[in-house]
GUKE-122600 format. One record per atom (N, C-alpha, C): x, y, z; residue in one letter. Coordinates in steps of 0.1 Angstrom, whole numbers, plus 5000, padded with zeros to 4 digits. Layout:
BEGIN
XYZA
...
***
This chain:
BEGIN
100068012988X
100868013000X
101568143002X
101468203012X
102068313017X
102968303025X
104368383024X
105668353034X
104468463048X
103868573047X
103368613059X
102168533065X
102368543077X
101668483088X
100368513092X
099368453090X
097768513089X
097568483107X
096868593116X
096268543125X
095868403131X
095068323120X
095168183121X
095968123123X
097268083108X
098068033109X
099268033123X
099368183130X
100068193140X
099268113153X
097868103152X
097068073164X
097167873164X
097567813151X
097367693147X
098867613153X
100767743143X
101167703144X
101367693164X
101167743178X
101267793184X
100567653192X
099167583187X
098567483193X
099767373190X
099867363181X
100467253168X
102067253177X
102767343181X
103567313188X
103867313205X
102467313211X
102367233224X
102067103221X
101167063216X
101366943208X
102766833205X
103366953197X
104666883196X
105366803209X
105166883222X
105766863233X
105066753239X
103866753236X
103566603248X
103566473237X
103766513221X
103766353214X
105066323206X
106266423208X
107166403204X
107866283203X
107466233211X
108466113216X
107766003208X
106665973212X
105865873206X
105865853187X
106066033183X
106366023167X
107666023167X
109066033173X
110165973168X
110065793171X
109365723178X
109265573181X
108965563162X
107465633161X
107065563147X
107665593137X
108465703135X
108865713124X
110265663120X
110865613131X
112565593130X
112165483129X
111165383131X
110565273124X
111465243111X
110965343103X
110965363092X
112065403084X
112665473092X
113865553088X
115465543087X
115265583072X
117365563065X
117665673064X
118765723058X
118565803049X
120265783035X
119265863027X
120365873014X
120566033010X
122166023008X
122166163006X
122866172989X
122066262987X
122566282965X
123266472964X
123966482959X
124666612960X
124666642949X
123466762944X
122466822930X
123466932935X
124067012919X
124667142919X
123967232919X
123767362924X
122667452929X
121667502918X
120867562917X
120267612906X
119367742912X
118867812906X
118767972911X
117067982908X
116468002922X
115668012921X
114868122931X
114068202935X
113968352941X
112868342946X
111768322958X
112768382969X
112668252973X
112668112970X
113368012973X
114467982977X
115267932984X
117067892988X
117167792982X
118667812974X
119467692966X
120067602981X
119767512978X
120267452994X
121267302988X
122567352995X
124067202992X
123367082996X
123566962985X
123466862996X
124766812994X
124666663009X
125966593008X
125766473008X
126266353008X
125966253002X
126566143012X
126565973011X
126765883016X
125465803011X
125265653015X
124265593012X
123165513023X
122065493024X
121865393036X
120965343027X
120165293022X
118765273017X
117365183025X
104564012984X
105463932984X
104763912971X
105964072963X
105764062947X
107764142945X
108364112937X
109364142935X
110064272929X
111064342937X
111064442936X
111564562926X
110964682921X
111264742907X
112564842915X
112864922899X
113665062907X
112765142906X
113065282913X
112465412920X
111265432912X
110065502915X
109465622908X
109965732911X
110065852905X
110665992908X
109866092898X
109366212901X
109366322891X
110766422885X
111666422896X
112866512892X
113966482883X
114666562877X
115366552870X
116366682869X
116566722871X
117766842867X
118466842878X
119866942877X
120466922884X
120667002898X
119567052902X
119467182911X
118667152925X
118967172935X
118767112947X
117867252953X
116567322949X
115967452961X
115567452968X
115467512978X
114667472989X
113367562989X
112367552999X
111267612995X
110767643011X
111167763020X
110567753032X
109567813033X
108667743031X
107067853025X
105567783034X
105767703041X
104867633045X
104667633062X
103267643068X
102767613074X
102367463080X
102267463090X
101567323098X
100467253091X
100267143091X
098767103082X
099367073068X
100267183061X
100467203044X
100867053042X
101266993027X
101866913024X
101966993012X
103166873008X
104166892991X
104066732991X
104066692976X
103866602973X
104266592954X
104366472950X
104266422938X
103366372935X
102666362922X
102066262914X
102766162909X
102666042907X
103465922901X
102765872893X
102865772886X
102765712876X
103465572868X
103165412873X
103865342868X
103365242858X
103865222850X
103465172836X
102565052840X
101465102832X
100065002834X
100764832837X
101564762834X
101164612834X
101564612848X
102464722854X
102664692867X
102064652879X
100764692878X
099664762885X
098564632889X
098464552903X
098864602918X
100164632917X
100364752926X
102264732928X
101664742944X
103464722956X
103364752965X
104564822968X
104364962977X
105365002978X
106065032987X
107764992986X
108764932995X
109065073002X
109565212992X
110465273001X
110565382994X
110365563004X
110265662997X
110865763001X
111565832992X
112965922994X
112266042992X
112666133005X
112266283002X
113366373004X
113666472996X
114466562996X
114466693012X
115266643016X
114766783026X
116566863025X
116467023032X
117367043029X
116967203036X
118467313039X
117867433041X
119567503038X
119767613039X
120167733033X
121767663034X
122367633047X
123467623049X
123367453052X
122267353050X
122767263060X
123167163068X
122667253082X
123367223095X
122267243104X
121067213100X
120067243108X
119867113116X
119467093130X
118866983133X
118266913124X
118066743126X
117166663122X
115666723128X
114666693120X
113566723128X
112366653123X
111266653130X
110066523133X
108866643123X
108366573107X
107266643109X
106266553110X
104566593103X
103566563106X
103966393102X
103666373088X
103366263081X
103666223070X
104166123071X
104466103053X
102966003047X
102166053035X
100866053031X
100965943016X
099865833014X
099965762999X
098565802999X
098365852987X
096965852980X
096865772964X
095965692967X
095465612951X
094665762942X
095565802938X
094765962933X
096166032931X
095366132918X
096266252915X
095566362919X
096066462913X
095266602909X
094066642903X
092766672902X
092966772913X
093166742928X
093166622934X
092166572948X
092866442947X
093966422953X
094166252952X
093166202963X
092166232970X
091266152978X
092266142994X
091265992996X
091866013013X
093265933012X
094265913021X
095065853022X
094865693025X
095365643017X
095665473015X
096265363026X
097565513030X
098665473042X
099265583048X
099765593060X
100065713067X
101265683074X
102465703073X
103765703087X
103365843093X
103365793106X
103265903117X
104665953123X
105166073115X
106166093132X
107966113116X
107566093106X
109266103098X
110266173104X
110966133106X
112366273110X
113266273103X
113266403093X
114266443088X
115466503089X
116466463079X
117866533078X
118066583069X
118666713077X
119166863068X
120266803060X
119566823044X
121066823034X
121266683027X
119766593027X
119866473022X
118966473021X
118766353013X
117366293005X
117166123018X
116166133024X
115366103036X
114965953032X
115465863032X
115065723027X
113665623039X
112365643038X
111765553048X
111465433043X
111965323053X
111665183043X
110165153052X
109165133041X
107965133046X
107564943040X
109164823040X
108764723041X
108264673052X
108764763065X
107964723076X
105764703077X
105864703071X
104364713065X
103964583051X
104764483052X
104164443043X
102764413039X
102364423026X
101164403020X
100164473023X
100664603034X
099464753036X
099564843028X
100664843018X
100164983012X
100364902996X
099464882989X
098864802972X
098264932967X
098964992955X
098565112951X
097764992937X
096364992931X
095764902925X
095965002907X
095865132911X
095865152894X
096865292895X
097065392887X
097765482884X
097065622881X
097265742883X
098265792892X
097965792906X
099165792915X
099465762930X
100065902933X
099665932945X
100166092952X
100966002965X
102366092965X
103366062976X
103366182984X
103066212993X
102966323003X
104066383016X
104066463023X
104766493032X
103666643039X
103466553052X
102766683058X
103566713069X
103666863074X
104366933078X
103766963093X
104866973102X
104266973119X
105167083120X
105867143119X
106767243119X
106267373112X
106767483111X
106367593106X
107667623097X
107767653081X
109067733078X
108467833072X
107067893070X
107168013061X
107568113073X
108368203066X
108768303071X
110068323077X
110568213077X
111768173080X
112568143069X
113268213064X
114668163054X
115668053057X
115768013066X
116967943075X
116567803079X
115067823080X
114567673084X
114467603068X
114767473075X
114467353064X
113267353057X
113167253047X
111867263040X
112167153026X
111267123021X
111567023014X
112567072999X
112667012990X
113667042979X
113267042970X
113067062954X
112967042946X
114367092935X
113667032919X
115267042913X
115467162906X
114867252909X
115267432903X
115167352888X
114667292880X
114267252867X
113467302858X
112367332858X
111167332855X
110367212859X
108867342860X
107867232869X
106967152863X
106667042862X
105366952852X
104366982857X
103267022849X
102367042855X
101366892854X
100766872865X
100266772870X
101066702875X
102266692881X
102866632890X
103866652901X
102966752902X
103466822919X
102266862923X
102066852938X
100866902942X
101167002955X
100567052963X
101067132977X
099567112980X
099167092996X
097967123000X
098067253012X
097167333005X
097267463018X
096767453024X
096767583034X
096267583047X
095967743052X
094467793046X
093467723034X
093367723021X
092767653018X
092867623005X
092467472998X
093367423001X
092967262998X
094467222988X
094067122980X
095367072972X
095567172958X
096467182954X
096667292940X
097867222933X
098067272925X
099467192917X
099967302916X
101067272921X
102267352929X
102767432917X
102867392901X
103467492891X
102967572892X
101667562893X
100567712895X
100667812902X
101267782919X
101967822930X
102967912926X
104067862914X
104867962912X
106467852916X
106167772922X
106767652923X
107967632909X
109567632908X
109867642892X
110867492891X
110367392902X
110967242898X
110367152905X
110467062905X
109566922907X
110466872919X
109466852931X
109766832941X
110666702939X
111966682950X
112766552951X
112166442959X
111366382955X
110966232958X
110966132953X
111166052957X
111265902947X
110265802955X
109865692948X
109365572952X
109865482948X
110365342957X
110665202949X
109665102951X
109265052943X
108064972943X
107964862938X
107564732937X
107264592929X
105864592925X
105964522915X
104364522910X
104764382918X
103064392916X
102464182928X
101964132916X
102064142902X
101964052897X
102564062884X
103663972888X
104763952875X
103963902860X
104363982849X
103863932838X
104863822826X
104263792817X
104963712811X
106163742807X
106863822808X
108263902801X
109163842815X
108463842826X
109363812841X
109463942848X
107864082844X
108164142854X
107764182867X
108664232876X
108464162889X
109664102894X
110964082883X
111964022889X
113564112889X
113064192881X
114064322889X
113064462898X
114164532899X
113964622907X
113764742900X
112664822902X
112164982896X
112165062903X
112365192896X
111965332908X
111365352896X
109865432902X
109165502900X
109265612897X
109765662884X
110665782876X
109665842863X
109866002862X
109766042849X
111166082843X
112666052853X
113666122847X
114465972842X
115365972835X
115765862832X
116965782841X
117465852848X
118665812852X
118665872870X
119065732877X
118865782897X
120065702902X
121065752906X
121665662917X
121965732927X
121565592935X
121065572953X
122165522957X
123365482954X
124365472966X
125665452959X
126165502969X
127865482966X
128165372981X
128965282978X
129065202990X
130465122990X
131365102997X
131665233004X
131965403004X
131465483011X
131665633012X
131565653026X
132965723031X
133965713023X
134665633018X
135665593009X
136765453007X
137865503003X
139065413006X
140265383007X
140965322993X
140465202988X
140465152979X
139465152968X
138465112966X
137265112955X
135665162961X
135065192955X
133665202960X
132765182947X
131665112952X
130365102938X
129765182935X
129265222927X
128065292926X
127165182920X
125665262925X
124565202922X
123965302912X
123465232902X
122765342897X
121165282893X
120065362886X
119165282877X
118665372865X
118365282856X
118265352840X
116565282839X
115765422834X
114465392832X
114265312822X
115065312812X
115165282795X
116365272795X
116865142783X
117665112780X
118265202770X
119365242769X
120165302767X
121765362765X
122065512761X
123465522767X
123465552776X
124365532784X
124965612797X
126365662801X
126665762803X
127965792799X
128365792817X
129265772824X
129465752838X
131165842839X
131165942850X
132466002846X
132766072866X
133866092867X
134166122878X
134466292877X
134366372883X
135066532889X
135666562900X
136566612902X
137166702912X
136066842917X
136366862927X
135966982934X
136167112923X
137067112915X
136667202909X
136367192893X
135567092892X
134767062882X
135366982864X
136766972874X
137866862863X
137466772859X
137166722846X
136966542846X
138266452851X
138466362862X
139566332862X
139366172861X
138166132856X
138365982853X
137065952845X
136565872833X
135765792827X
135665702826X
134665652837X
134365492842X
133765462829X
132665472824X
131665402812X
131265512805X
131465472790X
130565522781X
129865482768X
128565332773X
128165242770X
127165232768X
126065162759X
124865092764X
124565042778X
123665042783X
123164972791X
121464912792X
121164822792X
119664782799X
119064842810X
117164832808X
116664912816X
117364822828X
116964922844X
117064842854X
118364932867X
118864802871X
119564842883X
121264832873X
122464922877X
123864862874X
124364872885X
125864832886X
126764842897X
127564902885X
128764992892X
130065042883X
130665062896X
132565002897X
133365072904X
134565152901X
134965202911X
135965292907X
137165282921X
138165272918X
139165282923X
139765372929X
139765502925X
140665602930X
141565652914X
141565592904X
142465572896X
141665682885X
142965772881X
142165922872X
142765792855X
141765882846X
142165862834X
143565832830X
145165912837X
146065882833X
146665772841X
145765692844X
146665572850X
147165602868X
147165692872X
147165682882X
146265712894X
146865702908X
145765692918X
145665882921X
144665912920X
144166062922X
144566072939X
144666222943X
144966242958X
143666252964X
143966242978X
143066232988X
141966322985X
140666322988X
139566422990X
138266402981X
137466492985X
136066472976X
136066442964X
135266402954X
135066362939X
133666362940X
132866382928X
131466382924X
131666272908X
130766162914X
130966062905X
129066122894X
129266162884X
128266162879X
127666082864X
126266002865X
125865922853X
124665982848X
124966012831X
124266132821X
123565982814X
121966012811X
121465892802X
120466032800X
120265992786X
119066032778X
118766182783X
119566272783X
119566432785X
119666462802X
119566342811X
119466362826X
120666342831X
120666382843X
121766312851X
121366312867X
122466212875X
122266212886X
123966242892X
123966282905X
125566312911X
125366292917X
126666212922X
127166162938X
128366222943X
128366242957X
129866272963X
130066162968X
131466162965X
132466082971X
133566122978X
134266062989X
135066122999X
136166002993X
137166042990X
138465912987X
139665963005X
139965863004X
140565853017X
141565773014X
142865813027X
144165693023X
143765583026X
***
């Protein structure tokens, strides 16, 4: 992928946005179908000539349902404005063999750009392939039309679709193809990854030309922000199928704070891949611990934990932001929170 602009690519993006103008409308119908969003607030991480890009946070989000699949894990939010019309970014997934038919409910993509504050915007498609790398093959299921927002992680609930998208065995490719142009543009949006380090075999990019590649190779230096939440359709004898999974290689995801902002208390959600510790603790804006909700075991799966407003010494902290963050097994996830009178 080259941030410069090939003759083609200018001649493509140029069709691709007359285009834009006569089917706009019809792809914000299909995709707001679909569309939530959740916002997670990763501390920046440095990566060249990628943009570290802020996020901010709040929450939106007939076999029974697991928590997330995700590749990411660190704590670093980049952005990557490197792509062309046609391109996609994507993950490879993977969920534990007994799972397998699963069906999948709902998939969070990181989008995000330098400062923002960019419009929402409409790209190509969001892509499932029963396939990894090299070639996940053809697409399984397609949303036409996603619109994203600058500065969150993009929640599309694709239960509108029941029993069309049955991923039968493992690994599964999660896709995002792009109707917009950002190479060459610093400023425009573009998808995220976690400035981590990149796995190789599970990230992929498809150029334009070129075909699909695995994006470490690219030069790519963290694993794109996407998650899947999915049920397997057939519960096994342990009872699975009867909680909820994301589709994860990192150990630890939480998807909502509810209420944000609050006055009085707010939950957090969280989910733990593996049973384990989890240590759950609050910060101030300037990086104080000013409260320790939990530092416990927990079981694989979904928790709730709340918090009050109330710091470690017994009293109620003052008005303004807080980042509630839960550390399991070397990972973590952060949330912002807004406390209000």
């Amino acid at each position: 992928m080259m941030t410069t602009i090939s003759a083609l690519r200018k001649t493509l993006f140029a069709t691709r946005k007359t285009l834009d103008r006569a089917f706009k409308s019809a792809l914000v119908v299909a995709g707001m179908l679909a569309q939530g969003s959740v916002t997670v607030l990763l501390a920046p991480a440095v990566f060249a000539p990628s943009l570290i890009v802020p996020f901010a946070t709040d929450a939106y989000a007939q076999c029974p349902e697991e928590p997330p699949l995700q590749n990411y894990s660190g704590a670093g939010s980049v952005g990557c404005p490197c792509f062309v019309p046609g391109e996609q970014a994507g993950v490879v997934l993977t969920a534990p063999p007994s799972h397998y038919p699963l069906e999948i409910l709902r998939v969070g993509i990181g989008w995000g750009s330098l400062f923002g504050s960019n419009p929402a915007q409409i790209e190509e498609a969001i892509h499932i392939y029963e396939g990894g790398l090299p070639n996940p093959g053809t697409p399984i299921f397609t949303l036409l039309g996603p619109q994203l927002t600058d500065g969150v992680i993009n929640l599309f609930n694709l239960e509108l679709f029941p029993g069309n998208i049955i991923v039968n065995s493992g690994p599964f490719t999660v896709s995002l193809e792009f109707f917009n142009q950002s190479a060459g543009n610093t400023l425009a949006s573009s998808p995220v990854h976690d400035g981590n380090g990149c796995q190789l075999g599970k990230n992929a990019v498809f150029t334009v030309p070129g075909g699909w590649n695995d994006a470490c190779l690219l030069g790519v230096t963290g694993d794109w922000v996407v998650f899947v939440v999915y049920r397997p359709c057939t519960p096994g004898p342990t009872g699975i199928g009867d909680i909820p999974f994301v589709a994860t290689n990192t150990p630890v995801v939480i998807t909502t704070a509810s209420p944000n902002p609050f006055s009085s208390a707010t939950q957090i959600e969280f989910f733990l891949q593996q049973p384990g510790k989890a240590s759950i603790t609050v910060f101030d804006v300037g990086g104080r611990r000013v409260a320790r909700l939990a530092d416990r075991d927990y079981t694989a799966g979904t928790h709730l934990i709340g918090w009050d407003g109330v710091g470690d010494n017994g009293s109620r902290v003052p008005t303004g932001v807080y980042f509630v963050r839960v550390e399991a097994a070397g990972s973590q996830s952060v949330r912002k929170v807004l406390l209000t009178k």
